[in-house]
N, C-alpha and C positions, 0 to 999 in steps of 0.2 A: 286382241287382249294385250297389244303391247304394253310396255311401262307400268300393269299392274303388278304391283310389288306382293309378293308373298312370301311368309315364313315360315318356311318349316321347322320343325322341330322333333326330336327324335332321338333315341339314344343307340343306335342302330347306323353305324356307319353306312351299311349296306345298303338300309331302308335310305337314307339322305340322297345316297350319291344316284339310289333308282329313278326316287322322285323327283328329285331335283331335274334330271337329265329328261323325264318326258312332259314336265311341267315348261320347262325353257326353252324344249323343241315347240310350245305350244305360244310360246312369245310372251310367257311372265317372266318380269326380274324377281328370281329365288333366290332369297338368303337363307342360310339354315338356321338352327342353334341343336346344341346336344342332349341341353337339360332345362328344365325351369327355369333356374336362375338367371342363364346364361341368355335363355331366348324373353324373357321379363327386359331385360337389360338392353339386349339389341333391339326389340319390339320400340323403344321408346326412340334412338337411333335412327332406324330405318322406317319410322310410322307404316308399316303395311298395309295394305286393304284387305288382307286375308290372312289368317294364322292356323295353319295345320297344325293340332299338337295330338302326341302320343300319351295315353295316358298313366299308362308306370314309365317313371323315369328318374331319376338319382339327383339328390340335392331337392327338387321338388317336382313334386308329381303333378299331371296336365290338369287337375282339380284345382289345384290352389294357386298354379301360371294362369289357368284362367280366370281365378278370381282376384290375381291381382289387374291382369291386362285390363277389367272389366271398371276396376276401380283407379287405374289411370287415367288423368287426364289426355294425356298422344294417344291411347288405344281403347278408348272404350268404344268406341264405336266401330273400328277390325271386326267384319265375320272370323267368326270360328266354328272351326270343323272337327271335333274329334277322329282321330285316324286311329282304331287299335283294337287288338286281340281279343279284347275285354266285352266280354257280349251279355255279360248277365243284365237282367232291368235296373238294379238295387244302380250301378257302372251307368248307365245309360242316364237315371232320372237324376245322379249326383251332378251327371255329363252339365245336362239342361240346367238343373241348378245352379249351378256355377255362371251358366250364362251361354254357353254355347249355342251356337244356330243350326248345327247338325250334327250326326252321330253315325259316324262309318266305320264297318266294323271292316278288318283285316281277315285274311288277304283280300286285295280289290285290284283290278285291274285300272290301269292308266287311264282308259280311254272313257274307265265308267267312273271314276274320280274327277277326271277334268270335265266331263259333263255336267258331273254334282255339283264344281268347283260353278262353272260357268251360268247355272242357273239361280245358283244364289247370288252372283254379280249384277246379273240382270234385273233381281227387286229395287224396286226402290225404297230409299228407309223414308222419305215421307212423301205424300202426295201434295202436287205442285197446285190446287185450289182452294187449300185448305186454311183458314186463320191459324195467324203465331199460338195464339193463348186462347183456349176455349172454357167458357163454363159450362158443363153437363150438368150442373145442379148441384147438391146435397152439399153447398160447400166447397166440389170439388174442381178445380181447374188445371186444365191439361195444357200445357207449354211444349208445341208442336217444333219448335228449334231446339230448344234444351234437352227434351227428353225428360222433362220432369214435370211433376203432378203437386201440385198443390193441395194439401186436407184441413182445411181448417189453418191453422199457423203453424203447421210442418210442412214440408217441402221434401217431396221423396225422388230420390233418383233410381229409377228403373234399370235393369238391360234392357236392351232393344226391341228383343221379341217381348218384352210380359208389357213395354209399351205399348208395342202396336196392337196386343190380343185386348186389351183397355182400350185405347181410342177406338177400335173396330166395335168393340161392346159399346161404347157409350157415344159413340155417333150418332144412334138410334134408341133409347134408352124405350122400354119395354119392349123391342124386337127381340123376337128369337131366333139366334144364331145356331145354323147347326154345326157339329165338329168337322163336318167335310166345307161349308162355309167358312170358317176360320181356318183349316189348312189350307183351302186353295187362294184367300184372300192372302194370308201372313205368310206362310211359306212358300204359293205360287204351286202350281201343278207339275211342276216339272222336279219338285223336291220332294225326297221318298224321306219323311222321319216317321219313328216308331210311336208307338199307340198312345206311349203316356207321355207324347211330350205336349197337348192339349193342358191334360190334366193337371203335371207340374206346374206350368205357367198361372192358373187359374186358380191351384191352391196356394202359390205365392203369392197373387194382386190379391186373395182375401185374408193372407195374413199379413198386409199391409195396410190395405183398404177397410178390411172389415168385410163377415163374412153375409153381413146385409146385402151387401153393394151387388155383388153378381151371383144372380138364383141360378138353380139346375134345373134343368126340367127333362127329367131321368127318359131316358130314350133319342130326348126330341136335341137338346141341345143347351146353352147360353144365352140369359139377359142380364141386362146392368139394369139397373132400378136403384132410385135413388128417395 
């Protein structure tokens, strides 16, 4: 894992100087930041491949660092990991909203963070046989470099994950996708997220998409249909 770069972030002296030290014994270059603003700012500086944030924190909170990191150009594409105390769902599915790619709650031990750390290194954000620009039908085309979706004569830019959970749906267009299918396809088996981050992503591509676009089929799972 050398020379991948990561940022932490924290308003917790103690929390920085812990992680930081078994993050580096792990052979990542760790930079920190304190606050939102501050790690917004270095984030563009130091372009990271990963962004640990905390989410209460002074100046701005790890909700709205993540929505701007998401909306930079240097860092949209940074995994982010929420690291923090905060366990309630309401905390969790703003987590996901935002854009984040996982959700770890505090305390955690090192060695089960760098595991989490390490298995989300290992996806890939797109698979190497696939066309630049797809049409799935109904108008829409999907832009496998860019991360963007074409609907008609708008042009939408995704996060990462409500990306890939769309190309995975509309690869196949009346297949049904079941929820353990899409987490072990998107998120990989080796990464534990909580129950409703399916759902988050899925009620966000149909308030973009339209709630046509990808049906339920209560029990069984996900299709895109067009």
């Amino acid at each position: 894992m050398d020379n991948i770069k990561i940022l932490l972030v924290d308003d917790e002296p103690d929390v920085l100087d812990f992680l930081s030290y078994n993050l580096q014994k792990e052979g990542f270059d760790v930079s920190t930041a304190s606050n939102g603003r501050e790690a917004v700012e270095k984030a563009k500086k130091v372009l990271p491949k990963l962004v640990i944030l905390d989410v209460m924190m002074p100046e701005m909170d790890g909700i709205e660092t993540c929505k701007e990191l998401r909306s930079s150009p240097e860092c949209k594409d940074a995994y982010i990991i929420f690291l923090t105390a905060r366990t309630e769902d309401y905390s969790q599915i703003a987590g996901l909203d935002a854009g984040a790619d996982d959700y770890v709650s505090k305390p955690i031990k090192p060695r089960v963070l760098i595991s989490r750390i390490k298995a989300l290194l290992r996806r890939k954000s797109t698979p190497e046989n696939l066309a630049e620009i797809v049409d799935v039908g109904g108008g829409i085309f999907i832009n496998k470099e860019s991360y963007t979706v074409k609907v008609g004569n708008s042009e939408l830019s995704l996060p990462k994950k409500e990306f890939e959970v769309l190309n995975l749906l509309a690869s196949k267009p009346g297949k049904v996708f079941s929820r353990e299918d899409i987490l072990h396809k998107i998120w990989g088996e080796d990464v534990v997220v909580g129950d409703r981050t399916i759902d988050v992503h899925i009620r966000k591509l149909r308030q973009k998409l339209g709630d046509e676009k990808i049906k339920t089929l209560k029990g069984i799972g996900y299709k895109f249909e067009f």
